[in-house]
C-alpha positions as CSV (number, residue, x, y, z in Angstrom):
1,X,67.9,75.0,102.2
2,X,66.9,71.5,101.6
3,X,69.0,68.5,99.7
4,X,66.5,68.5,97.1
5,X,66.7,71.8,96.1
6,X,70.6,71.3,96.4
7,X,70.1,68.3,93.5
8,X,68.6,70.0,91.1
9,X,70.8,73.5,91.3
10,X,73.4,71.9,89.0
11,X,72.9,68.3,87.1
12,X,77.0,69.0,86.5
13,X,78.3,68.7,90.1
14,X,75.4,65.5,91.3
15,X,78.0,63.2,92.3
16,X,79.6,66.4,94.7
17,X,76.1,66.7,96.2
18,X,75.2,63.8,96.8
19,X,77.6,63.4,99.4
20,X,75.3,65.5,101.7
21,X,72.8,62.4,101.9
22,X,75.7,61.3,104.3
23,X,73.3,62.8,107.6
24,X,77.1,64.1,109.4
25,X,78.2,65.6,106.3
26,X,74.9,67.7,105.6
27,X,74.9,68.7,109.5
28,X,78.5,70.3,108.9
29,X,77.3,71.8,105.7
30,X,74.9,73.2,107.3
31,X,76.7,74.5,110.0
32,X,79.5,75.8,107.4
33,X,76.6,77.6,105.3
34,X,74.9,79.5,108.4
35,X,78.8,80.8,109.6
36,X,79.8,81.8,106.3
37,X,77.5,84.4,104.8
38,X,79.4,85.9,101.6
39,X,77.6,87.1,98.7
40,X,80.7,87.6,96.4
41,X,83.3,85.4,94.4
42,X,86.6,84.4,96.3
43,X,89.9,81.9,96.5
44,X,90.9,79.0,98.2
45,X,94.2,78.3,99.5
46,X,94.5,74.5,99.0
47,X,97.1,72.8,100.4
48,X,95.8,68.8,99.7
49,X,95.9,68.1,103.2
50,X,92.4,67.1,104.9
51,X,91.3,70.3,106.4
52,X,91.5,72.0,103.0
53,X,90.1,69.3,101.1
54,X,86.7,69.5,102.9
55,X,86.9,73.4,102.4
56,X,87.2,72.4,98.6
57,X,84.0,70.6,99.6
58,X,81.8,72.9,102.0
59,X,82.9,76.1,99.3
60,X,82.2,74.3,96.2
61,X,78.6,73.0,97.4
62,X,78.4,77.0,98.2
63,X,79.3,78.4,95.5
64,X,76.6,76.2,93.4
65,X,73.8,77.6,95.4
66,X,74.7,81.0,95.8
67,X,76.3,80.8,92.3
68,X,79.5,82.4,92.8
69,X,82.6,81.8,91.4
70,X,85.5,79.8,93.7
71,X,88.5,79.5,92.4
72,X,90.9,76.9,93.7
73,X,94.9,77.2,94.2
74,X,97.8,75.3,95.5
75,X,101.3,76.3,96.3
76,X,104.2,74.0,94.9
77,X,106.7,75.5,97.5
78,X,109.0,73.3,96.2
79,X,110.5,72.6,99.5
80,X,110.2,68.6,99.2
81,X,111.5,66.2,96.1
82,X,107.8,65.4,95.5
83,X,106.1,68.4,95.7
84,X,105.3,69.0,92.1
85,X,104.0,65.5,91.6
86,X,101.8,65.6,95.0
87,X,100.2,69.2,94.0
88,X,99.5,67.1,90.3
89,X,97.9,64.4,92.3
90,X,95.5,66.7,94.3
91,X,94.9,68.5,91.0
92,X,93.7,65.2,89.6
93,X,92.1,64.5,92.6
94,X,89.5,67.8,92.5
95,X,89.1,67.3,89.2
96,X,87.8,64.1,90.0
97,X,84.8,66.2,91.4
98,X,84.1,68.8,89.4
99,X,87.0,71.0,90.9
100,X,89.1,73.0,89.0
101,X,92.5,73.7,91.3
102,X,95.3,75.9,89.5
103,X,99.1,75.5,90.7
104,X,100.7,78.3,91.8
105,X,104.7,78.0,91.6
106,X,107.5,79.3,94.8
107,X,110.6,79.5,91.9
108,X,113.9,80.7,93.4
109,X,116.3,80.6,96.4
110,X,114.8,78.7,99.1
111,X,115.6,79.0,102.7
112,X,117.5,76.7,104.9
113,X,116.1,77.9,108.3
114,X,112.9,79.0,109.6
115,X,111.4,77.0,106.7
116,X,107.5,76.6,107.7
117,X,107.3,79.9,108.4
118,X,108.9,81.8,105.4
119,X,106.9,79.2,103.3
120,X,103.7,80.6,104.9
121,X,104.5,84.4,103.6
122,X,105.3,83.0,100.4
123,X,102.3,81.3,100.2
124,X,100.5,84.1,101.2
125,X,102.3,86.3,98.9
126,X,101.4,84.3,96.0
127,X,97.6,83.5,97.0
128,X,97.3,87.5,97.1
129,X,99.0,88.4,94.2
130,X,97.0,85.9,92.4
131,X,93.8,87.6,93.9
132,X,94.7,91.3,92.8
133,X,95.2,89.9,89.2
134,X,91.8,88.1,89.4
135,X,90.3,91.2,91.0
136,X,89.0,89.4,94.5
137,X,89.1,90.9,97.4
138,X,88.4,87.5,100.1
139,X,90.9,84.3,100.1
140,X,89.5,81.5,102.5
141,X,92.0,79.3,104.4
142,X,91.3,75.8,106.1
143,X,92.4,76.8,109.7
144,X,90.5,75.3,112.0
145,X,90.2,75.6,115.7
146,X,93.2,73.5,116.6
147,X,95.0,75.4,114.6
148,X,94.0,78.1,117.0
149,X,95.3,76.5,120.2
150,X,98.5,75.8,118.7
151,X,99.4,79.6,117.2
152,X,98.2,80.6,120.8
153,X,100.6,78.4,122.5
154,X,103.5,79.7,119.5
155,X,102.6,83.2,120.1
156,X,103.2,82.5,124.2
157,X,106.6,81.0,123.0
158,X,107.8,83.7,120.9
159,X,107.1,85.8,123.5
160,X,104.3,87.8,121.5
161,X,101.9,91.0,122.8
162,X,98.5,91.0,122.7
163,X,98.1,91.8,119.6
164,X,99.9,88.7,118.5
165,X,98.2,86.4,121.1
166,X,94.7,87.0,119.1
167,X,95.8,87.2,115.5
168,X,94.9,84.1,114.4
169,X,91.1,85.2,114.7
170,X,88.5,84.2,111.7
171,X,88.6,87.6,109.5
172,X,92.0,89.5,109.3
173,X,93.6,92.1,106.4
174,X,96.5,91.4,104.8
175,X,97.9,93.9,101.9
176,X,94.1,95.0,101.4
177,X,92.9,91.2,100.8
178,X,90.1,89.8,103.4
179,X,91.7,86.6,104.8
180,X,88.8,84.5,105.8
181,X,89.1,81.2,108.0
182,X,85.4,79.9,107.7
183,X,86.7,76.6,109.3
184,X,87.9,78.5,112.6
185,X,84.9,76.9,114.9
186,X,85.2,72.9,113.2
187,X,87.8,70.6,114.5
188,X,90.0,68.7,112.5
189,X,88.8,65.4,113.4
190,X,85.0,66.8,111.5
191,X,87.1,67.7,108.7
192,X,88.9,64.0,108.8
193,X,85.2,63.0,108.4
194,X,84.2,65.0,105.4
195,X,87.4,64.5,103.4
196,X,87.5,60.8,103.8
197,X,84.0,60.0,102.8
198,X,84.0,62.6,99.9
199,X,87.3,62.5,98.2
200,X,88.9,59.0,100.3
201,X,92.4,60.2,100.1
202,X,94.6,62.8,101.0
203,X,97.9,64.3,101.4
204,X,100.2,63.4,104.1
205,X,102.8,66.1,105.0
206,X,105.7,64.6,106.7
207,X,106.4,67.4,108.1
208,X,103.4,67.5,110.2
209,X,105.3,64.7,112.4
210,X,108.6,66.2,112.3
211,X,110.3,67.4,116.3
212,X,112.7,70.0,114.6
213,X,108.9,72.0,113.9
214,X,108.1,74.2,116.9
215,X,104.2,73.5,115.3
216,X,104.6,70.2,115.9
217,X,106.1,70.0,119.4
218,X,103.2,72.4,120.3
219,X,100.7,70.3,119.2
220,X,102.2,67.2,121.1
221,X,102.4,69.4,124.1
222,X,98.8,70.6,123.9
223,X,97.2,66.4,123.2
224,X,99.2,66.1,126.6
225,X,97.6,69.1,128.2
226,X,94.2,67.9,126.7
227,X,95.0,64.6,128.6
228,X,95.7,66.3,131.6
229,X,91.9,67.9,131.8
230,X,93.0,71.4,129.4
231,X,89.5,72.2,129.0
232,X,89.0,74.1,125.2
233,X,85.7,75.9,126.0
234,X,87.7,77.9,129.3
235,X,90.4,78.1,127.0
236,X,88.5,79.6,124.7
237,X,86.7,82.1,126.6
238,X,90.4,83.3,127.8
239,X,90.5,83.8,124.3
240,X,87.8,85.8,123.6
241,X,88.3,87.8,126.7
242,X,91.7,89.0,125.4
243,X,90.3,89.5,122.3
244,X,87.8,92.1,123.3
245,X,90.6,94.0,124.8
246,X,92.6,93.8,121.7
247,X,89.7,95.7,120.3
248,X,89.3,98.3,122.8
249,X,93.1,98.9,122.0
250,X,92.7,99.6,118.4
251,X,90.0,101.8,119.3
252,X,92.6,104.0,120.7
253,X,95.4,103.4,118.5
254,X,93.0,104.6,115.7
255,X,92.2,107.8,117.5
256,X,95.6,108.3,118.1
257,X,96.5,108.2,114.5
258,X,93.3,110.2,113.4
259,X,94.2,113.2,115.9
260,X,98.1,113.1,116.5
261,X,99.6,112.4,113.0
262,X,99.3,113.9,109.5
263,X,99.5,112.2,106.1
264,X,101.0,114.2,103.4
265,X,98.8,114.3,99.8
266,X,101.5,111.6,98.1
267,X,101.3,109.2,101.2
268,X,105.2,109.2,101.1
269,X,105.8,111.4,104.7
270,X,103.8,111.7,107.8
271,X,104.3,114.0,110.9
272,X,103.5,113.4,114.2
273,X,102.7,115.8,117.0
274,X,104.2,115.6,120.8
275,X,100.9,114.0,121.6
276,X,101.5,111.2,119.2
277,X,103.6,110.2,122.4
278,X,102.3,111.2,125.2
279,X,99.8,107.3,125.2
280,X,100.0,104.4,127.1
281,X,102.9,102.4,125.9
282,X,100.9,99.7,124.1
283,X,99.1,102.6,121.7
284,X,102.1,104.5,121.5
285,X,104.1,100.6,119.7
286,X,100.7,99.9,117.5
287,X,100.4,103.8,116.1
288,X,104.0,103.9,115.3
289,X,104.2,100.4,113.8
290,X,100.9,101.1,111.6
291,X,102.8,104.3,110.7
292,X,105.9,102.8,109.8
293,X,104.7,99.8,108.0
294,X,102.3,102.2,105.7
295,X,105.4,104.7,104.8
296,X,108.0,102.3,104.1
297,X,105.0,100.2,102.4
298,X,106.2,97.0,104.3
299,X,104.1,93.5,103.6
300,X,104.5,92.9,107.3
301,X,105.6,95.1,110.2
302,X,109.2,95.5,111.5
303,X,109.9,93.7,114.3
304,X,108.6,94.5,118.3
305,X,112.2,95.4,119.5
306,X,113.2,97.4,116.8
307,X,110.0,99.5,117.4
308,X,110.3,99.9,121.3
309,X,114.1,101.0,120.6
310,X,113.1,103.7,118.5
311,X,110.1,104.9,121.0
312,X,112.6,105.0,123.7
313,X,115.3,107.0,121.4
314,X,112.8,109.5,120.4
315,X,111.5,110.1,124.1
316,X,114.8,110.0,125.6
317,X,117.1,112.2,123.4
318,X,117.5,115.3,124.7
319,X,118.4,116.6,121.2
320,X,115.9,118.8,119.5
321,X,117.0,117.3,116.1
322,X,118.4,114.1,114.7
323,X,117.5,111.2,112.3
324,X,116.6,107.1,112.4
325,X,115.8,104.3,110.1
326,X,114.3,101.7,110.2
327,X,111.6,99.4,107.6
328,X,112.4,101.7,104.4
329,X,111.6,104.5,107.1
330,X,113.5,107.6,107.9
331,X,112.3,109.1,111.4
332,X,113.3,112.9,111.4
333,X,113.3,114.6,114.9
334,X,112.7,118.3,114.3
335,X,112.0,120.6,118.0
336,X,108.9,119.1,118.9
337,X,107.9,116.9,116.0
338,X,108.5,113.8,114.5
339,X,108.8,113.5,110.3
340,X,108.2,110.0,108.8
341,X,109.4,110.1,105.6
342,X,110.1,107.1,103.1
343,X,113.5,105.8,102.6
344,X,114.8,106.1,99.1
């Protein structure tokens, strides 16, 4: 790809490309381009802040010479006095460049505790609900690799497994939409680059330098570890060790479900066979979460606990016959099988 050929792709969108005559600007474009090789149209979660504003950027110059269709979208959680008139302002502010953003609206009861996270469902809730109606099948986010250090350090503090540890990898599933974090390898202080020269302003979350966040102690805790020699390559090898055990893990856990359990034509019960069981612990939690959270057609799984509870109820009681719930789920015990049928 050269700049020239970049120019004359789209008269329309000149003043958007000419920003990659900025030499640091084209080098991450470049870089963004040779990580992020999608052939189909998809949506941008936009949130106004810098990160996402230079993923407005990087897509949109992407989407002009693959010519696809991006399509841009902001959550008004309406969590803050202002948040109507700051998701106008980055409206105005995309449009500025030839970017059309649509606002997506959180109407309804909002919560009082455990506010960052609950408005991260939502706003995944709404970014894929908008997706299905558009028919796309890949939503991009603006995470970035210090977003990665701090859901690491979350995940330790929450006490999270494995599986939990590497989540917040570049390519995930959620609800049969691709979640795609194209950003996962730039760090935020690139992004700060791109975003000021391009668009020269931003949005400022307050939030973002509030103590009562556990996001935001974390990050102040990991600058002081970064001061104290943490070195992020090790850190990320650790990473990407753990990572390839996740996988051999779901290698197993998809085995187990393919030979030990049986799906019923209407999707609405499963059984599983004494062997379903009989895994190391870690398979066993994953099969019977997968299982539970399909049935009872759950957005996210039920929690860890509740899970390892009902594993150690069904290999413990001696009763040949009895029944559970739990997420939408009723768990039959019948001799040597286990019925999973949905709660109505």
């Amino acid at each position: 790809m050269s700049q020239k050929n970049l120019n004359a792709s789209n008269k329309t969108h000149k003043n958007l490309l000419n920003n990659l005559k900025d030499k640091r600007i084209f080098k991450f474009y470049r870089k963004f381009e040779k990580n992020f090789s999608l052939n189909e149209d998809f949506i941008v979660g936009v949130s106004g802040g810098p990160d996402s504003l230079a993923l407005c950027f990087l897509t949109k110059i992407y989407s002009i010479k693959k010519s696809l269709n991006a399509y841009y979208y902001i959550v008004d959680h309406r969590l803050r006095k202002n948040s109507s008139i700051e998701a106008q302002s980055v409206k105005n502010l995309l449009k500025k460049n030839n970017i059309k953003l649509d606002i997506l609206n959180w109407y309804g009861k909002k919560p009082k505790t455990n506010i960052q996270s609950l408005a991260r469902n939502k706003r995944y809730i709404l970014l894929i609900n908008q997706a299905k109606i558009s028919n796309i099948k890949i939503i991009l986010t603006a995470h970035h690799i210090d977003d990665l250090y701090e859901n690491f350090f979350i995940r330790i503090s929450r006490g999270s497994g494995l599986n939990g540890l590497v989540s917040f990898s570049k390519k995930t599933q959620k609800d049969k939409i691709t979640i795609l974090r194209p950003l996962i390898s730039f760090e935020k202080k690139h992004l700060n680059y791109i975003t000021t020269k391009v668009f020269k302003s931003y949005i400022e979350d307050p939030s973002n330098e509030d103590n009562k966040f556990k996001r935001v102690r974390i990050r102040k805790l990991i600058k002081n570890l970064q001061n104290d020699g943490l070195d992020k390559n090790k850190f990320l090898l650790t990473i990407k060790n753990l990572t390839d055990s996740n996988e051999t893990i779901k290698f197993y856990v998809a085995k187990n479900l393919k030979e030990n359990s049986y799906i019923y034509k209407d999707k609405k019960k499963i059984i599983l066979n004494k062997q379903f069981f009989n895994q190391p612990h870690e398979v066993t939690f994953r099969s019977l979460s997968e299982i539970i959270k399909f049935v009872g057609n759950k957005y996210y799984p039920v929690r860890g606990k509740k899970v390892d509870n009902i594993i150690d109820k069904l290999k413990g009681e001696p009763r040949s016959n009895f029944k559970l719930t739990l997420g939408n789920c009723i768990i039959h015990k019948v001799n040597q099988s286990i019925i999973v049928v949905k709660e109505h």
